[in-house]
N, C-alpha and C positions, 0 to 999 in steps of 0.2 A: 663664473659667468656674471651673478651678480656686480661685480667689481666691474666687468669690463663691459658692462653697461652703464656703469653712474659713472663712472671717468673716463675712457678711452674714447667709446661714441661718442659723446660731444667731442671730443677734442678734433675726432675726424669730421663729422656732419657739420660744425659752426665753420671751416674754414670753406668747406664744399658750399655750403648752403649761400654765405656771403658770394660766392664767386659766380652761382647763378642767378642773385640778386640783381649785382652789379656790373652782369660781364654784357658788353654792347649788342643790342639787338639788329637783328637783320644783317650780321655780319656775313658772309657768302665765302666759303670756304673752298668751294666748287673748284675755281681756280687755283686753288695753292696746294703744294705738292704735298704726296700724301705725307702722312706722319704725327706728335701727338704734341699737344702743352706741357704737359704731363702735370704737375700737381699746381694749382693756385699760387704767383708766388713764387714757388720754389723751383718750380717746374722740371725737369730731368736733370736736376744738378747729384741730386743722390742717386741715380740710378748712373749717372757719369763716374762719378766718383769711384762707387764702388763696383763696376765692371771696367775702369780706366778705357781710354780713347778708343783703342783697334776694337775691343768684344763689344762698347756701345756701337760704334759705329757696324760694325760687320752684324752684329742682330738686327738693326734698323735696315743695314741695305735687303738684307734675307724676311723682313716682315713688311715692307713698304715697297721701295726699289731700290738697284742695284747703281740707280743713273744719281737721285736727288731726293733728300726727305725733307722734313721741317720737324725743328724740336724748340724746345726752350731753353736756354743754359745762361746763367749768370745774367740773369734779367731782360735777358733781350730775346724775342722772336729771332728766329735765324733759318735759313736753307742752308746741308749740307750738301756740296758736291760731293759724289765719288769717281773716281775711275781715271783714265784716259780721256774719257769725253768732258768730264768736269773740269778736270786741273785744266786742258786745252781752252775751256771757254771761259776761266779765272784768267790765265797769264795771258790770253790773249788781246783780253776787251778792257785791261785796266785802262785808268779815266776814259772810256768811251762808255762801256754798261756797266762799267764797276768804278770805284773807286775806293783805295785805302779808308779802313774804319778799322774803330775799335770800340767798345761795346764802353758806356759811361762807368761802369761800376771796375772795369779793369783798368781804370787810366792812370790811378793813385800807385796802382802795384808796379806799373811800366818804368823802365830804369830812367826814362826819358821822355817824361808827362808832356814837357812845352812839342817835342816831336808830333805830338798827333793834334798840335794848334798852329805847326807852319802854315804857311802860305802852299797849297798842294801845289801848282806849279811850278815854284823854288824843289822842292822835294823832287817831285817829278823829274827835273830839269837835274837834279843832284842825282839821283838814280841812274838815270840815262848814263849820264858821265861817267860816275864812277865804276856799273856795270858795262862799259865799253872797256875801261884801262886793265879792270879785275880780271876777265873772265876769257883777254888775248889768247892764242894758244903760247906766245913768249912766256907771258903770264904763268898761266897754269902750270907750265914745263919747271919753273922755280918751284912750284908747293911738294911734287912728289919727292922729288929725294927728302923733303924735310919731314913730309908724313912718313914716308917709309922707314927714314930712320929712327923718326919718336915711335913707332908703332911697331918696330925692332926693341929698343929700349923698356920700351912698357912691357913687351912680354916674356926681354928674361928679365926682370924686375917682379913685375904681378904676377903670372903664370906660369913660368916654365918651373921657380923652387915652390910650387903649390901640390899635394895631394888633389884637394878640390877646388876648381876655379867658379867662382860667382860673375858669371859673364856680364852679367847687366849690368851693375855695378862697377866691373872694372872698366867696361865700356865706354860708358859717360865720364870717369874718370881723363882715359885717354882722352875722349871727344872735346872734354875740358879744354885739357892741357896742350891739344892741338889748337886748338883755338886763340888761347893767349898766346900761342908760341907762334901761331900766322897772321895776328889781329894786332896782335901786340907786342912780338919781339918778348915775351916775359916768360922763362926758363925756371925761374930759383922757384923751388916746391914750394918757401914758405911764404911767396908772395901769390904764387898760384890755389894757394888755399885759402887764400886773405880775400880772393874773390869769388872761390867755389863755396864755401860755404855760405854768405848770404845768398849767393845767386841760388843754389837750391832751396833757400826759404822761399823766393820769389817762385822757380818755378814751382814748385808745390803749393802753394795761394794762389798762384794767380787764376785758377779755375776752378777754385773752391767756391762756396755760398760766398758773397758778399756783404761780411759784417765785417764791421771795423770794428772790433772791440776786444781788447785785451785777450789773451789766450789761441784765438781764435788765427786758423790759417791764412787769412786776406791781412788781421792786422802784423803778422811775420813777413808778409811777401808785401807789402807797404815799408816796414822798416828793413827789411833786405832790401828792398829795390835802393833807398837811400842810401845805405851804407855802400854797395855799388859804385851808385851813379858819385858819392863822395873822392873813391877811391878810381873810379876810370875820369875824371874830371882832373885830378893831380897828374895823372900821365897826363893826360892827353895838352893839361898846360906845360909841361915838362917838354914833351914832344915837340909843340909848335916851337916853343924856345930854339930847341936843338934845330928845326929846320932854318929857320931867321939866320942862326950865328953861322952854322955852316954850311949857308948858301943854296939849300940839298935843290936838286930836282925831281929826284927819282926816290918814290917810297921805300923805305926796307924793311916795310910791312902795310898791310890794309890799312892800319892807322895814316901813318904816313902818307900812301896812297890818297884817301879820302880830306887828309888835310891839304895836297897839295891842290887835288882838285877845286875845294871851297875856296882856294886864294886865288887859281884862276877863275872860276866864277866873278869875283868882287872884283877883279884886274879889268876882267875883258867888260 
């Protein structure tokens, strides 16, 4: 007890004590949806962390409400929607009550930093497009046979010669390699892993505390995000090559797809 009064206590009351030193008066909280800061700082990045996304979020909607709460994460104040009535008033009111953000301290880890310094209306305007050519039902009638088959493949491969199968894990595995194989046209295992492993440093940092500094999960998902964005920047120079010389019109893949659109952009 001794001990965990001449060390511990301060270490908790001096951060406490600063924060109702210097935390703005006459702030009115009345208005804002319920829910907490949670520590000085820090605020619910550790209680994020170690209950992962669905048990933070599903204790807050059961302790607050079930519609919208407010917390702290990764240095920013924020409102979380939930439900059918949330996502419906997210995809609805983009650039009219909402528009695309990203929080200052996660911009370093993003594969694609200059992306959240476009001009939004260019963006906007690229969105539209390329969610109109993607999402045809033409479209869409191409992705299933190709998901079905990798999703055939993955599981006499991972699953079916297994005693016990680690679902989540092989999961995202597949979800991966679905991904490059509809984003990217990219099949060979060992070019598929040449981008799954940074990119799980990234995602694993990128909603970590916010230090940059050696060891630490934000400065891995800073040097994944480069090593990424290195390695999707040689296709995608490779790709446009290949459309120029062979004429293409028609993508034979999302990549594709989204480069042809950006040329009509700059054309028309």
């Amino acid at each position: 007890m001794d001990v965990f009064l001449a060390y511990v206590l301060p270490l908790v009351l001096l951060p406490l004590s600063l924060y109702l030193v210097f935390r703005k008066r006459g702030s009115d909280d009345s208005e804002m949806p319920p829910g907490s800061k949670g520590w000085p700082m820090l605020g619910e990045n550790m209680e994020f962390a170690l209950l992962g996304p669905q048990k933070f979020v599903k204790d807050r909607m059961e302790k607050y409400s079930p519609e919208v709460f407010r917390t702290s994460l990764v240095g920013e104040k924020m409102a979380i929607f939930c439900g059918a009535q949330g996502n419906k008033f997210l995809f609805t009111n983009e650039n009219k009550l909402l528009t695309s953000w990203w929080p200052q301290s996660m911009k370093k880890a993003l594969l694609f930093p200059e992306f959240v310094e476009s001009n939004l209306k260019e963006v906007s305007a690229l969105k539209r497009s390329f969610h109109h050519d993607i999402l045809k039902p033409e479209a869409l009638k191409k992705y299933i046979p190709v998901m079905d088959a990798l999703a055939r493949e993955h599981l006499d491969a991972d699953w079916t010669a297994n005693g016990v199968v680690k679902v989540f894990p092989l999961s995202k595995t597949y979800t991966f390699a679905l991904a490059c194989k509809l984003f990217l046209s990219i099949t060979d295992p060992e070019h598929i892993k040449r981008l799954a492993d940074p990119f799980t440093l990234v995602t694993n940092g990128m909603f970590s505390v916010p230090i940059d500094f050696p060891g630490t999960a934000y400065n891995r998902a800073i040097k994944g995000g480069k090593m990424v964005r290195d390695e999707l920047m040689k296709i995608i120079k490779q790709r446009r090559k290949e459309i120029i010389a062979n004429n293409e019109t028609e993508g034979r893949d999302l990549l594709s797809c989204m480069l042809l659109v950006k040329t009509k952009m700059i054309n028309s």
